[in-house]
TORMAR-800433 format. One record per residue (C-alpha): x, y, z; residue in three letters. Coordinates in pm, whole numbers, padded with zeros to 5 digits, always signed. Each point is the difference from the previous one (the first is absolute). Example, Ala and Ser with C-alpha at 12.3 -4.5 7.8 and 13.67 -1.06 7.14 Angstrom:
# TORMAR-800433
+01230-00450+00780ALA +00137+00344-00066SER 
END
This chain:
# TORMAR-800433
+11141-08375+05096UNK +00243-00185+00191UNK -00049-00203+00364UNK +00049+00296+00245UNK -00264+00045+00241UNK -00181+00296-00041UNK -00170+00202+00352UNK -00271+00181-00202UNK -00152-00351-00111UNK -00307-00138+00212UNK -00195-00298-00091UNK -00220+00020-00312UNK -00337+00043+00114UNK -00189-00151-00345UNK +00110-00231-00287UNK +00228+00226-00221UNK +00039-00013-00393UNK +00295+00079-00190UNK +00007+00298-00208UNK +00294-00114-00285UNK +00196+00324+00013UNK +00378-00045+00132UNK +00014+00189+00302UNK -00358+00101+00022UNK -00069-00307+00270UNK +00244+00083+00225UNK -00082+00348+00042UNK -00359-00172+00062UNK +00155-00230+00243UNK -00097-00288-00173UNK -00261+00114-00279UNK -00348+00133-00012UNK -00274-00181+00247UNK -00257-00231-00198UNK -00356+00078-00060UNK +00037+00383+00035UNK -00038+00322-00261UNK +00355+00204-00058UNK +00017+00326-00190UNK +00307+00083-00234UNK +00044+00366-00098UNK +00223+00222-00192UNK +00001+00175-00282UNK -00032-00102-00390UNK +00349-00154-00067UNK +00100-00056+00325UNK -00097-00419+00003UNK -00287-00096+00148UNK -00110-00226-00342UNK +00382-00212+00008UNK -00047-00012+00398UNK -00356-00156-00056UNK +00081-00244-00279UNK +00279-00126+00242UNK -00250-00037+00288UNK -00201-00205-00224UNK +00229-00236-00178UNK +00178-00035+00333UNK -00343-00139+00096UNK +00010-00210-00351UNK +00350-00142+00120UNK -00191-00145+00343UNK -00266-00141-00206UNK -00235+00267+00126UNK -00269+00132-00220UNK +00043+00372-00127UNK -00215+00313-00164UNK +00097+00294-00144UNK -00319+00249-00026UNK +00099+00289-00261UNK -00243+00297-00039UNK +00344+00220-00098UNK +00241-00215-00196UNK -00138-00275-00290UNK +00108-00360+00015UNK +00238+00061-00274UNK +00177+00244+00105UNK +00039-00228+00347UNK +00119-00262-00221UNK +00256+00231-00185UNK +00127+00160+00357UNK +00040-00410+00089UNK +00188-00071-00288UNK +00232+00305+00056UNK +00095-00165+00321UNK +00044-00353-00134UNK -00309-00118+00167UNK -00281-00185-00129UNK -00358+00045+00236UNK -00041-00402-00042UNK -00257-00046+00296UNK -00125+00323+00053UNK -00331+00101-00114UNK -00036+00343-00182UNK -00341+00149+00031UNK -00063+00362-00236UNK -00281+00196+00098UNK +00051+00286-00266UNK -00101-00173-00336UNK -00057+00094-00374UNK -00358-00030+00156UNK +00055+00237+00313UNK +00063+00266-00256UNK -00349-00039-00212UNK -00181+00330+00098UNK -00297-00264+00016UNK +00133-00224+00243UNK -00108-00035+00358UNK +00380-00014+00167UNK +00139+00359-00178UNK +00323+00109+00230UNK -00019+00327-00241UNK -00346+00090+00140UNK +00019-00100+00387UNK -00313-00101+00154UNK -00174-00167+00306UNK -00092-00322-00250UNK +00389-00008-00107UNK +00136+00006+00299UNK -00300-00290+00134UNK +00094-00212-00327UNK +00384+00038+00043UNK -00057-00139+00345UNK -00194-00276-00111UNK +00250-00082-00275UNK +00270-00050+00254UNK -00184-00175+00246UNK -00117-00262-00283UNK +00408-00053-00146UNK +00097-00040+00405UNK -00299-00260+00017UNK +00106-00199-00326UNK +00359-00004+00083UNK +00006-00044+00392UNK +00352+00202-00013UNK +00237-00045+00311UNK +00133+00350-00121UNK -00152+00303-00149UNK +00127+00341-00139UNK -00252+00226-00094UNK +00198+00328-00220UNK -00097+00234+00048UNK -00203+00222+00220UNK -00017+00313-00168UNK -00213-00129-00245UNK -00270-00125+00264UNK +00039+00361+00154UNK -00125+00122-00301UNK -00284-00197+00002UNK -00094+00086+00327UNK -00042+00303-00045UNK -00010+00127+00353UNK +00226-00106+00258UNK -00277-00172+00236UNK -00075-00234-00300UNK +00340-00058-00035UNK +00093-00074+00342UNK -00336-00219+00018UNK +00104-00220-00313UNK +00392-00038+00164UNK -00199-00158+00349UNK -00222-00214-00227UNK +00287-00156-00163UNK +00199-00002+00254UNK -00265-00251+00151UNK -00074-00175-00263UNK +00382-00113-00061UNK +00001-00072+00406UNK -00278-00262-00026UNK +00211-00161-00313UNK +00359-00045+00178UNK +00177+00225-00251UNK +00289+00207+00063UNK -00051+00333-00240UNK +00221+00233-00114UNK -00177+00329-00080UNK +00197+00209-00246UNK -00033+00427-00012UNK +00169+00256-00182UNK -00056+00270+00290UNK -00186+00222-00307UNK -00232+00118+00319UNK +00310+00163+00166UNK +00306-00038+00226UNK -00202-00310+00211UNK -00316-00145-00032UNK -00062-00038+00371UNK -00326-00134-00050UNK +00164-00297-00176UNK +00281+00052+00273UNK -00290-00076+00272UNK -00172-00303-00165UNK +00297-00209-00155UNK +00202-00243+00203UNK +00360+00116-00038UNK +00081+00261-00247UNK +00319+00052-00186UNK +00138+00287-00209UNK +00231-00028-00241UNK +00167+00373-00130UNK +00205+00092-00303UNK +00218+00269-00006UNK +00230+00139-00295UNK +00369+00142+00021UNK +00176+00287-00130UNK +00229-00255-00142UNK -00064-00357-00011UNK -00198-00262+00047UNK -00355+00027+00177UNK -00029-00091+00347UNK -00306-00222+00158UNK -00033-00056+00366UNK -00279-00214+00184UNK -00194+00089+00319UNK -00217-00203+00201UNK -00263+00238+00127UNK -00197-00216+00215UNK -00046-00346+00058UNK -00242-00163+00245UNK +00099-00277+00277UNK +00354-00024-00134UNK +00350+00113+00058UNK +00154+00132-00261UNK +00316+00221-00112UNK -00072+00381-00039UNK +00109+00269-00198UNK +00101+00022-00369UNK +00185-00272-00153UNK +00175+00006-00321UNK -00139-00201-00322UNK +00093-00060-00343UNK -00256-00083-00295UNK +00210-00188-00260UNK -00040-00254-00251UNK -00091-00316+00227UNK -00216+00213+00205UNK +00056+00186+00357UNK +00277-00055+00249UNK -00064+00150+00315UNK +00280+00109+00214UNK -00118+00010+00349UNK +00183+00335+00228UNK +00284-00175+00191UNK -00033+00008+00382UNK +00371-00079+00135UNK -00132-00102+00355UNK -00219-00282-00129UNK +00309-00167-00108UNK +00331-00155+00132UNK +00221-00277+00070UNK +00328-00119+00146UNK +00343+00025-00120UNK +00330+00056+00091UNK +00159+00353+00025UNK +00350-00090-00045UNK +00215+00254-00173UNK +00071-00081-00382UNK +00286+00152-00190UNK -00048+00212-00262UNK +00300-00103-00212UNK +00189+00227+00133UNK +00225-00044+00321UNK +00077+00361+00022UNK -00420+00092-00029UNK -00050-00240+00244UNK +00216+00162+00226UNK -00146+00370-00019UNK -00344-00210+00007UNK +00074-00163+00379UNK -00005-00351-00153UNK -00180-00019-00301UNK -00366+00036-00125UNK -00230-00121+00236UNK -00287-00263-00130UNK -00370+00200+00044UNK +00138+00335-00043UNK +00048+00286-00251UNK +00318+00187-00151UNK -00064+00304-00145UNK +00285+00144-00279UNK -00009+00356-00052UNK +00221+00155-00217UNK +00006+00227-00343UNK -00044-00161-00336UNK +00309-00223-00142UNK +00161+00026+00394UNK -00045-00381-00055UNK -00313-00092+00211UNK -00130-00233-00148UNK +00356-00232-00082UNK +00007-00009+00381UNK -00317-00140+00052UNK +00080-00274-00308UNK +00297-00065+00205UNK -00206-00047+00269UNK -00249-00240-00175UNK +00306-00175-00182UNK +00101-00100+00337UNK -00387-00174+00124UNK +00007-00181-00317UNK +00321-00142+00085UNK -00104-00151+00317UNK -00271-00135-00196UNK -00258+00240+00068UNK -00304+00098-00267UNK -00026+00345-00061UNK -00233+00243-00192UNK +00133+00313-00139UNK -00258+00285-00097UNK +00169+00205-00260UNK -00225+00398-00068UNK +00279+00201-00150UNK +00230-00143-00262UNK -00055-00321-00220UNK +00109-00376-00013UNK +00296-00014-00213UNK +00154+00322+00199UNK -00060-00178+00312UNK +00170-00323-00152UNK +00282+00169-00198UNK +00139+00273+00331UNK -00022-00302+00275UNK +00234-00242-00252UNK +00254+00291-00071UNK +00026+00015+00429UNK +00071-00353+00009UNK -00378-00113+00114UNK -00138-00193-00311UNK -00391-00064+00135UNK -00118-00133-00323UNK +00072-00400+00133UNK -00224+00065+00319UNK -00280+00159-00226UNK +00014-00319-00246UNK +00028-00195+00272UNK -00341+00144+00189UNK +00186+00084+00313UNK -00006+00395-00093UNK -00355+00128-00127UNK +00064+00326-00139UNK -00355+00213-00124UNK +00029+00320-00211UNK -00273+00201+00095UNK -00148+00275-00154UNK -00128+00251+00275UNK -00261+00166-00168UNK -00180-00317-00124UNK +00028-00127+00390UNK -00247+00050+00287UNK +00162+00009+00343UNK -00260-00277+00113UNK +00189-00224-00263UNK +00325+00043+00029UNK -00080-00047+00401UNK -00138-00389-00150UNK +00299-00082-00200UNK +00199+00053+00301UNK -00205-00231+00229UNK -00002-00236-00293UNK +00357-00050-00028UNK +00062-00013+00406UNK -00283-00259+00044UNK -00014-00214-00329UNK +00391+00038-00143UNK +00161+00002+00339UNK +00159+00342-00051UNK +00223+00063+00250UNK +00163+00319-00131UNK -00139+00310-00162UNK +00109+00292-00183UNK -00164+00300-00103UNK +00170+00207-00273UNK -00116+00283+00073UNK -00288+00191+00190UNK +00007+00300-00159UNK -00155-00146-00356UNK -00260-00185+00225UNK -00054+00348+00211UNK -00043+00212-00283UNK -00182-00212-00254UNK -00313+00013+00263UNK -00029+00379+00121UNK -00362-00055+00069UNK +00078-00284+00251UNK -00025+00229+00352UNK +00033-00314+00176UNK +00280-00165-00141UNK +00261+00091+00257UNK -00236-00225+00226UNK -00015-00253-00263UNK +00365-00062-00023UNK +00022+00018+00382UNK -00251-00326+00026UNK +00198-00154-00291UNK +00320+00077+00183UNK -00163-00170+00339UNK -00105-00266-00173UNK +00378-00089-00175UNK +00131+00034+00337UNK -00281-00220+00153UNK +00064-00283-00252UNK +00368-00009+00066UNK +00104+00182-00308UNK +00290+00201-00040UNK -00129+00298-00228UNK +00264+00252-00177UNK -00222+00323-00076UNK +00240+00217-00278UNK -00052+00423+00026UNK +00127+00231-00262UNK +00087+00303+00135UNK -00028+00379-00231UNK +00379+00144-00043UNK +00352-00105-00045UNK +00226+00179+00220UNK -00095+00294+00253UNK -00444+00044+00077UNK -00092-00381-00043UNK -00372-00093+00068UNK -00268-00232-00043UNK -00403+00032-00114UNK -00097-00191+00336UNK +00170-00095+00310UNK -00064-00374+00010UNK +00320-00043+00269UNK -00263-00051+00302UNK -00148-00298-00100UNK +00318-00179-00098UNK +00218-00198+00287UNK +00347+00079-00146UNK +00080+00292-00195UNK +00330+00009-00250UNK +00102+00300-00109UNK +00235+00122-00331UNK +00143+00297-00102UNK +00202+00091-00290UNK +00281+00251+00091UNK +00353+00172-00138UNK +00365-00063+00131UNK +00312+00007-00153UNK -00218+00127-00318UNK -00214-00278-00036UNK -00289-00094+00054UNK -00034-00287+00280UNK -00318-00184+00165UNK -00043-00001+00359UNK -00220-00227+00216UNK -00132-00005+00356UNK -00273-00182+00218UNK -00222+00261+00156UNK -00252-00205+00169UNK -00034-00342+00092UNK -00260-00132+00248UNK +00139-00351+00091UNK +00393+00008+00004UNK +00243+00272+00132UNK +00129+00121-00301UNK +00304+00231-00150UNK -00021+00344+00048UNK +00291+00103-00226UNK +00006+00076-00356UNK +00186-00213-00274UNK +00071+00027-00329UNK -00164-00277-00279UNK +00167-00101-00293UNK -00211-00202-00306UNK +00187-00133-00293UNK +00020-00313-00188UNK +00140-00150+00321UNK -00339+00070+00149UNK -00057+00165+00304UNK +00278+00131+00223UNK -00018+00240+00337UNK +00354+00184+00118UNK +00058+00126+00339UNK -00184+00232+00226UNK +00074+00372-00170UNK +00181+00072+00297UNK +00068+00421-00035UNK -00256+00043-00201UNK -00315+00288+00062UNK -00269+00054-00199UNK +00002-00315-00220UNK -00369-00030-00013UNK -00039+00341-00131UNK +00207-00103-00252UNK +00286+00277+00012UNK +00191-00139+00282UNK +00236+00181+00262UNK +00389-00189-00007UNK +00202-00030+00323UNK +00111-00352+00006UNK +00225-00240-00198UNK -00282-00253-00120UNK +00121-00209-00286UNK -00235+00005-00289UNK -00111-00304-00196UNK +00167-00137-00343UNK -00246-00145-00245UNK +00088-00345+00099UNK -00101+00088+00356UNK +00304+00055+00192UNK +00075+00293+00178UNK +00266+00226-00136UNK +00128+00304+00162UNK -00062+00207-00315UNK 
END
């Protein structure tokens, strides 16, 4: 997290303890108090074991003692799901209460036959592996198989207090793992832990599973609500905490900065202004996104670093179309100035492409972005409702940081009924929009600024070239009507452009 202040954040009101998991802390405002029980609940599959592990060998990395209490998982299989990450568990203790000898039919501690004098001895066992090894940090996975032993739920809720106690009087911070096998929420568990945190997994039509985070409760500290994007890859979890644009912002200078193109920054009333956003809208192959390369050809020239996020078409394309217009990238991506990330849209979650954003403005001193396009990003997550608002607090936060942020649109259609899948033009500052059209039996580009929030702009219509000489706008189509419907009206004696850019009057 960077050095802006944030209003939401009082003082801490107890010692707190880092959990380990990127992200996880600042949601937490800082981590999880000390000395206190926390419950961690979702689903089989959904990560509660790697979220644990990390707890505990975070603990290992501050030379604090650790305990991992399995009734559910053997220490092997622990072992195996550390090795899978790269990890090794040096530090941390690993206590298994199910045993070749749980399972003798004659043995006292059976978890296949629950009793009163199981559930009393697999007490007694923990207690006695907390005594010997004093841990500064316990995890005890999982509950559902103490439920079981309970039997009823005033047992159960009896033996939860009783711990619960027991780890109070021994400074421990627990983590108490359930699979919610006793429904939707345990609110029993709800009542008695500390803080409780739910982590969900959800699968796709198409694509990769998504897993989101939500902090439930949490007693005597501030923390961030609502769901928060996670992925659980090799290494572990990285939590992406929901971006909240007011919490951040800084100074900078709004001077206009030219696109590249004299002529663009003419229709645009100066230039592109620093902390705002141009939306392009336009059909496919109208030449969208060569304008806003041109664009980000220009930035790097000044010297800027810029970060292009490429959805729809792939890295030699992208490479191979802006050298034939005269803007050869590939020094400024060798060089570092240029970061340019192919992203697949149905492997991403919109809580981490949000992160790589704020990564490149606040570590790599991004100062330009591109977005190539929405409409992959849109439709690759039709079960986000709220990702309108999403890209509105991403948008505030760009324009809060200084950045100037071209947002790319594909429009449905060629020539005549043109439309898009959402209307996205609201939440942009400046909106450029391109048309294809016929004259003289050809087929021509046209280009206009509809909207622009900080500079009085052109309100006429011109006509946009792009060759191997780059990018080129004519004149106004003066006697034209209808060019944005694409089957224009002639009453004037506009020239037409050549393919080298000049007008000519045929």
């Amino acid at each position: 997290m960077n050095d802006n202040i944030r209003s939401d954040v009082g003082p801490a009101t107890s010692p707190r303890t880092s959990t380990g998991i990127p992200g996880l802390d600042d949601i937490l405002c800082g981590g999880l108090s000390r000395n206190r029980v926390y419950l961690v609940e979702g689903s089989p599959g959904a990560g509660k074991t790697t979220l644990a592990l990390q707890f505990l060998m975070e603990g290992a990395r501050r030379n604090e003692s650790g305990l991992y209490i399995t009734l559910s998982e053997t220490v092997e299989e622990l072992h195996e799901i550390a090795v899978s990450h790269g990890w090794k568990l040096d530090g941390i203790a690993l206590f298994e209460l199910i045993n070749d000898a749980g399972l003798d039919a004659g043995s006292e501690q059976s978890i296949l036959h629950p009793s009163e004098v199981e559930l009393g001895e697999t007490t007694r066992s923990v207690i006695r592996e907390v005594e010997r090894i004093s841990p500064s940090r316990v995890v005890f996975d999982s509950l559902s198989e103490l439920r079981l032993l309970a039997q009823n739920p005033l047992r159960y809720r009896r033996q939860i207090l009783a711990l619960k106690n027991y780890f109070a009087t021994r400074k421990c911070t627990v983590v108490l793992l359930d699979d919610k096998t006793s429904g939707p929420a345990d609110l029993q568990l709800h009542s008695i832990a500390h803080g409780v945190i739910t982590l969900e997994q959800t699968t796709q039509e198409f694509g990769k599973e998504r897993r989101r985070l939500n902090v439930v409760k949490m007693r005597g500290i501030k923390y961030r609500g609502g769901f928060h994007d996670f992925v659980l890859d090799t290494g572990g979890i990285t939590v992406f905490p929901r971006l909240v644009a007011a919490e951040y912002g800084r100074e900078f200078s709004a001077v206009p900065q030219s696109t590249g193109n004299p002529e663009l920054d003419d229709m645009l009333g100066g230039g592109l202004i620093p902390g705002t956003s141009t939306l392009i809208v336009g059909p496919s192959g109208i030449g969208k996104t060569t304008l806003a390369m041109r664009a980000i050809l220009s930035a790097l020239e000044r010297g800027e670093r810029t970060s292009f996020y490429l959805f729809d078409e792939g890295l030699t394309t992208l490479f191979a179309r802006s050298t034939a217009l005269g803007m050869d990238i590939r020094p400024y991506v060798k060089s570092g100035q240029l970061y340019i990330h192919h992203i697949d849209p149905a492997e991403l979650a919109p809580g981490e492409f949000a992160q790589m954003l704020r990564d490149a403005v606040e570590k790599q001193d991004v100062t330009t972005v591109g977005i190539d396009s929405l409409n992959a990003y849109l439709q690759a997550m039709p079960g986000e409702k709220y990702l309108t608002l999403q890209m509105h607090e991403l948008l505030t936060y760009l324009n809060q940081q200084g950045t100037t942020t071209l947002l790319v649109l594909g429009q449905h259609g060629m020539i005549g009924e043109v439309r898009s899948d959402i209307d996205l033009s609201y939440l942009s500052d400046s909106t450029i929009l391109m048309r294809f059209f016929e004259a003289n039996s050809a087929l021509r580009r046209a280009i206009t600024v509809i909207k622009s929030r900080t500079n009085h702009h052109s309100q006429s219509i011109y006509e946009i070239r792009i060759g191997k000489f780059g990018v080129a706008i004519g004149d106004p189509l003066l006697g034209f009507e209808g060019v944005l419907t694409g089957l224009p009206v002639y009453h004037g004696s506009t020239p037409m452009m050549t393919e080298h850019g000049d007008s000519n009057a045929g």
